[in-house]
N, C-alpha and C positions, 0 to 999 in steps of 0.2 A: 627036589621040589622046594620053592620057597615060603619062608612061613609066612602064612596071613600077614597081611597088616594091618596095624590099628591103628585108628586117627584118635585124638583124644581132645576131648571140650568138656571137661571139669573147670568149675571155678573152686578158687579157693585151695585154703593150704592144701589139702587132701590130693591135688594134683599131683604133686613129685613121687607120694604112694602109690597113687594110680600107675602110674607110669613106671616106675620101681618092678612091681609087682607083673604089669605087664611083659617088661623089657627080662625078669628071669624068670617066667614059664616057657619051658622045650615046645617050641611050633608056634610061638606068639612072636611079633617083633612092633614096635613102634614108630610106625612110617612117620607122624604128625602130630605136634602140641600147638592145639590153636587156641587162637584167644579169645573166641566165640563161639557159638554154633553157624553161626553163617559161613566163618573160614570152614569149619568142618566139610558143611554136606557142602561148601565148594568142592573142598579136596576131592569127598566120596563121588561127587559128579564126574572130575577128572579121572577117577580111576586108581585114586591113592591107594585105596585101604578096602576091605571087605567087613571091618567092624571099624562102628561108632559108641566110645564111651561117652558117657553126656553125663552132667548134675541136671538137676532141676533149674530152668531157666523160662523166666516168663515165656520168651518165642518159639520153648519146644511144642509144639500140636500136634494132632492125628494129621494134620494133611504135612504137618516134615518128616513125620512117618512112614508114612503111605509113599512119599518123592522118596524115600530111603528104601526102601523093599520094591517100589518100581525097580529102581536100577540094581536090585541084587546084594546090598549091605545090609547087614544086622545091627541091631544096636542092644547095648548095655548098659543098664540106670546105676548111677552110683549117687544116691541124693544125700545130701546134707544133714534132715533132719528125717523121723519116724515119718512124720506128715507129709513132708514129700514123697518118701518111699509110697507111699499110700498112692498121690495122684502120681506118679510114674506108672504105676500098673491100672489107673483109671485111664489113661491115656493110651494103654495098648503094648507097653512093653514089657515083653514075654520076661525078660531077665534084669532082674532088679536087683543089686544087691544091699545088705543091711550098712547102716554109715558106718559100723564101724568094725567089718568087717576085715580080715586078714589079709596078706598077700595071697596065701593059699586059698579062699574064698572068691578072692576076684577073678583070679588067674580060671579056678575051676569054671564062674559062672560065665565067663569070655568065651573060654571050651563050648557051655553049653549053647550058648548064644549063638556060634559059629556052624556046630551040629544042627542045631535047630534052621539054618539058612537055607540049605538046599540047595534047589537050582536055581538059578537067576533070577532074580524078580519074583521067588514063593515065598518071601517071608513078609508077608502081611501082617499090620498089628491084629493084635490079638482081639477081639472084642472084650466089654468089660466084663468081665470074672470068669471070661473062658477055661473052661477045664478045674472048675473050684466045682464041688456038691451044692445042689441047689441052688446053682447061680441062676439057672431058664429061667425066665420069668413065668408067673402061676398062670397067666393068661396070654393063650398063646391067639392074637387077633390074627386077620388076614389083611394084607394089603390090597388094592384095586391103583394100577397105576393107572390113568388116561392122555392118552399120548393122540399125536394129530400130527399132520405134514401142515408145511404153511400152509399160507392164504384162508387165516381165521376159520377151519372147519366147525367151529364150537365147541371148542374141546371143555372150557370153562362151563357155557351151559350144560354141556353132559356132567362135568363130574360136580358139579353141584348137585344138581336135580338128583343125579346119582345117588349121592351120598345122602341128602332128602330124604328119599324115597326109601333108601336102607333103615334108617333113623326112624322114621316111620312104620317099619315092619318090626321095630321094637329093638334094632342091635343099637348098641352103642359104639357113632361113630363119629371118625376124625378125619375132616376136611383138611388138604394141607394144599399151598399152593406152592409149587417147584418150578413154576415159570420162571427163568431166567432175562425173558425177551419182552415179556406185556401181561405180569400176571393181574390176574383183573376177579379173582374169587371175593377179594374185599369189597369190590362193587357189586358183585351179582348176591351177595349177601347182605349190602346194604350196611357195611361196617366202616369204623374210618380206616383210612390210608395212614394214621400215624400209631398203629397197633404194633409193637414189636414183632409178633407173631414168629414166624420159623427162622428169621434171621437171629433171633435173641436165642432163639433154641439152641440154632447150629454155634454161636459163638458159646456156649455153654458144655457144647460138645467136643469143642476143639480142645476142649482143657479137661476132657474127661469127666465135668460133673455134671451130670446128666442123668435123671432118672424119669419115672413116670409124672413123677408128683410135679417138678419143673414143667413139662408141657401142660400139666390140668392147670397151673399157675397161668399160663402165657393163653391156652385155648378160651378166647371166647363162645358162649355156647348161644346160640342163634335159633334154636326151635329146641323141643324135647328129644334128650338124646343125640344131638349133635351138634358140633364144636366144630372150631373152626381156626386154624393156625392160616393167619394170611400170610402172605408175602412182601417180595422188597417192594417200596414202596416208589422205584426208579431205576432202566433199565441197568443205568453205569454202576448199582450197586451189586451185581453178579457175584462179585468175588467172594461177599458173605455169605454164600451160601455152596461152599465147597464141599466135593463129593465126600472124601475121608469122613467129614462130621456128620457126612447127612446117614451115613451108614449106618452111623449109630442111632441118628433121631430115631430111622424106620424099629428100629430095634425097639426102644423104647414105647414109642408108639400101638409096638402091637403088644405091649404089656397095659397101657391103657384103656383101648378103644377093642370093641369085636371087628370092627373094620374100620380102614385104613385107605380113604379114596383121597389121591394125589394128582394135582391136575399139571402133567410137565408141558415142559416146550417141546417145539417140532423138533431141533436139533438131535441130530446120532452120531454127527462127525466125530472124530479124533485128530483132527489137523493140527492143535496144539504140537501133538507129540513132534509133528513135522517140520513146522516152522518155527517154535521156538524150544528156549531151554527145555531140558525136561521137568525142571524145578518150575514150568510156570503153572498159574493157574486155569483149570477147564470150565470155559463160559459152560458146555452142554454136558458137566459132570454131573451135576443135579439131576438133569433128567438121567444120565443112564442110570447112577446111582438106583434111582427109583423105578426104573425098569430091572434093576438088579435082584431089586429087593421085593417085589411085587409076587404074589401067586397068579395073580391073572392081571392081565394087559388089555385094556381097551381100545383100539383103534379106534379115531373117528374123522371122516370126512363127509364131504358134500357131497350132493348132488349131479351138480352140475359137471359138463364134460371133460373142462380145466380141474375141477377138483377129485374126482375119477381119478384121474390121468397122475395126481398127483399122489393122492391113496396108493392107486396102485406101483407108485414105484418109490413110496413110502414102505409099502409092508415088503418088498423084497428086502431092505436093509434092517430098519424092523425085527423079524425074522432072524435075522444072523446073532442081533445084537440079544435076544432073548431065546433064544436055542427053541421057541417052540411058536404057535397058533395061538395068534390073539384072536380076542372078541372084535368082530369089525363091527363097526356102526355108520351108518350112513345118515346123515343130517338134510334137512330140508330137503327130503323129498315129495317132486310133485309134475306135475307131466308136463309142465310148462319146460322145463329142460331135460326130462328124460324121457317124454312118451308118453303113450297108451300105458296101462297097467306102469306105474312108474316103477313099484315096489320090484315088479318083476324082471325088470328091465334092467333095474341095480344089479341087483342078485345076478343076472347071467352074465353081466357083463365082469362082475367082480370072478364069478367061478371062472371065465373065460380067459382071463387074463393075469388074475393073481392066482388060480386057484382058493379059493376061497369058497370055502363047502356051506356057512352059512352065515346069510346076513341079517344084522337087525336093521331095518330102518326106522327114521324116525319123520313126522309127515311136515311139511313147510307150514306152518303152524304162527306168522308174523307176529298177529295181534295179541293171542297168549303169552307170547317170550318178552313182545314191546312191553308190556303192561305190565309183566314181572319186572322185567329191568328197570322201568319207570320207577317204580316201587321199592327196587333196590328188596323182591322177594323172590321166593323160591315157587315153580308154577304148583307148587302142592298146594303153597299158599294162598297164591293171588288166582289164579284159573286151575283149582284141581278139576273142572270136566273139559279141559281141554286136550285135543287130540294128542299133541306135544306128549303134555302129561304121561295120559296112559302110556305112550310108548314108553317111555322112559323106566314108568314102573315095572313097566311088565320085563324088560331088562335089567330093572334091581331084582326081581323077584326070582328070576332065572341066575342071576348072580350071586346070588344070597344060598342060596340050595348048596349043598356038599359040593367039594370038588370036583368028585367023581361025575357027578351028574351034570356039573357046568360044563366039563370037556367031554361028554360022550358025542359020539359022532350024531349027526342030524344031516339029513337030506339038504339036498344043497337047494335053498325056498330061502323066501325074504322071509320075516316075519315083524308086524309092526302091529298096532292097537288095533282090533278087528280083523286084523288079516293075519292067517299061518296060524300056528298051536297057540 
């Protein structure tokens, strides 16, 4: 059997050691000395090598991390100074070794690095301080992700008013907007569009300095009790908000905030993987990312028959990508597009066809939502006796309740402000 090989992107004198050292441990061999990390995870893309030595170099990040453990390579930190040693392991890499460490030292942590791989594609970085004593963080928050299929279901009105109305019931919480395609929290909040917000986060994150205190720096706070990290500020800036970093924001976050409501885009694809490199970047990583990372999932669509139609073969994929039962929510309902008894008519049609045991609707509510948006407020604010409203609350307040109680089974009935439990 042939021994590993190892590609190697060290700068600096320290390289010929590296490689020294590599080249006379029994089952190590040194396929590759390149003169950057770009030739590197070239190499390990082609299939050169099964380990990556690296120094500390500005372009290393969690998402050349993340492209590295996709495809099955491990990597090795050999940094220059104490301080970089430090943000090597803030960045996620499991095996770090000291600068001035021995042959015998590297050679062994290579070993480790290589054991720790597994099977293909399982060596994900580490989160930060994985496996150290009392790295959790003391507050352990909950996420709320809000997802929707196209054709504008409201996904933004929900997880605003959501996240409202939670902030209201006294939790401390944190708006984040993860739209990749038209995120629009910064206007329903009434904020400007040149606020750093999550994209300042997530470039913060790529480099591993990231902690709680960072996002209370970047969250604007917009009512009592809740904050608000907006989004990019223009569709073609997708690329700053890469899944590897955001995995960490969520991490963060819930060391923050008691909840954690995150308004994604409609995207679930993986086409990326298909049509190009595997090294490229995913427009719809953000959102899984944050379906990843979420306790509970909110679905929301419309009404109307196109948006039905479009729900319901939203939540069959949905579904796969979150192994469980999202909260569904149905938006501007009202009998003009769904009937007599509209609320009821959702609900059966949803159980009928997605399976769908139970739904919240929410009631077509125009002039309240206009005049929030006008406003650039939140309907707690500008119409709290509006029907809108109540529903919405009464679905934070259900949301807000222990786990256990949010997903216990319920009769398969609509439930909206004055109608259902």
């Amino acid at each position: 059997m042939a021994a590993p090989g190892v590609i190697i992107a060290v700068a600096g004198p320290v390289e010929a050691r590296v490689a020294q050292a590599i080249d006379g441990a029994p089952g190590l061999r040194v396929v590759r000395r390149c003169a950057d990390l770009a030739e590197a995870t070239a190499a390990a893309d082609a299939g050169v090598g099964t380990l990556v030595v690296v120094s500390d170099q500005p372009h290393l990040t969690r998402s050349v991390l993340a492209d590295l453990a996709r495809i099955g390579v491990a990597v090795l930190g050999v940094p220059t100074t104490p301080e970089a040693a430090e943000q090597l392991g803030l960045i996620g890499i499991r095996e770090v070794v000291a600068p001035s460490a021995g042959d015998a030292a590297i050679a062994a942590a290579a070993q480790r690095a290589l054991t720790g791989l597994g099977t293909r594609g399982s060596a994900a970085p580490a989160p930060r301080g994985a496996g150290q004593p009392g790295s959790e963080p003391a507050h352990h928050g909950r996420v709320i992700a809000v997802w929707g299929p196209t054709g504008a279901p409201g996904r933004t009105t929900i997880a605003a008013n959501l996240a409202g109305e939670v902030a209201l019931a006294g939790a401390e919480t944190l708006l984040m907007d993860a739209d990749t395609y038209g995120g629009a929290v910064a206007q329903a909040c009434g904020l400007m569009d040149e606020a750093p917000g999550l994209a300042a986060v997530a470039r913060a994150a790529q480099h591993g300095a990231l902690d709680a205190g960072l996002i209370d720096r970047y969250a604007l706070e917009v009512a009592p009790r809740l904050r608000v990290l907006t989004g990019i500020t223009r569709p073609e800036r997708w690329t700053e908000l890469p899944a590897a970093a955001l995995d960490e924001v969520w991490r963060a976050a819930r060391s923050t905030a008691a909840v954690t409501v995150v308004d994604c885009g409609f995207g679930l694809e993986t086409d990326e993987d298909l049509v190009y490199d595997t090294r490229a970047p995913q427009r719809n990583g953000a959102t899984l990312s944050a379906l990843g990372a979420a306790h509970t999932v909110v679905a929301v669509g419309t009404a109307e028959p196109l948006g039905i139609q479009r729900l319901v073969h939203g939540l069959a994929a949905l579904r796969e990508r979150v192994g469980g039962e999202p909260v569904v929510v149905v938006n501007r309902v009202r009998a003009e597009v769904a009937g007599v008894r509209p609320e009821e008519a959702v609900a059966d049609a949803l159980l009928r066809f997605a399976q769908v045991p139970h739904t919240w609707t929410v009631p077509w509510d125009p002039r309240a939502c206009d005049a929030a948006a006008l406003s650039g407020q939140l309907l707690a604010e500008r119409t709290p006796r509006s029907r809108a409203r109540r529903a919405i609350a009464a679905l934070a307040a259900r949301l807000h309740e222990p786990a256990d109680a949010v997903d216990a089974p319920r009769p398969p009935r609509a439930v909206a402000a004055g109608v259902g439990d």
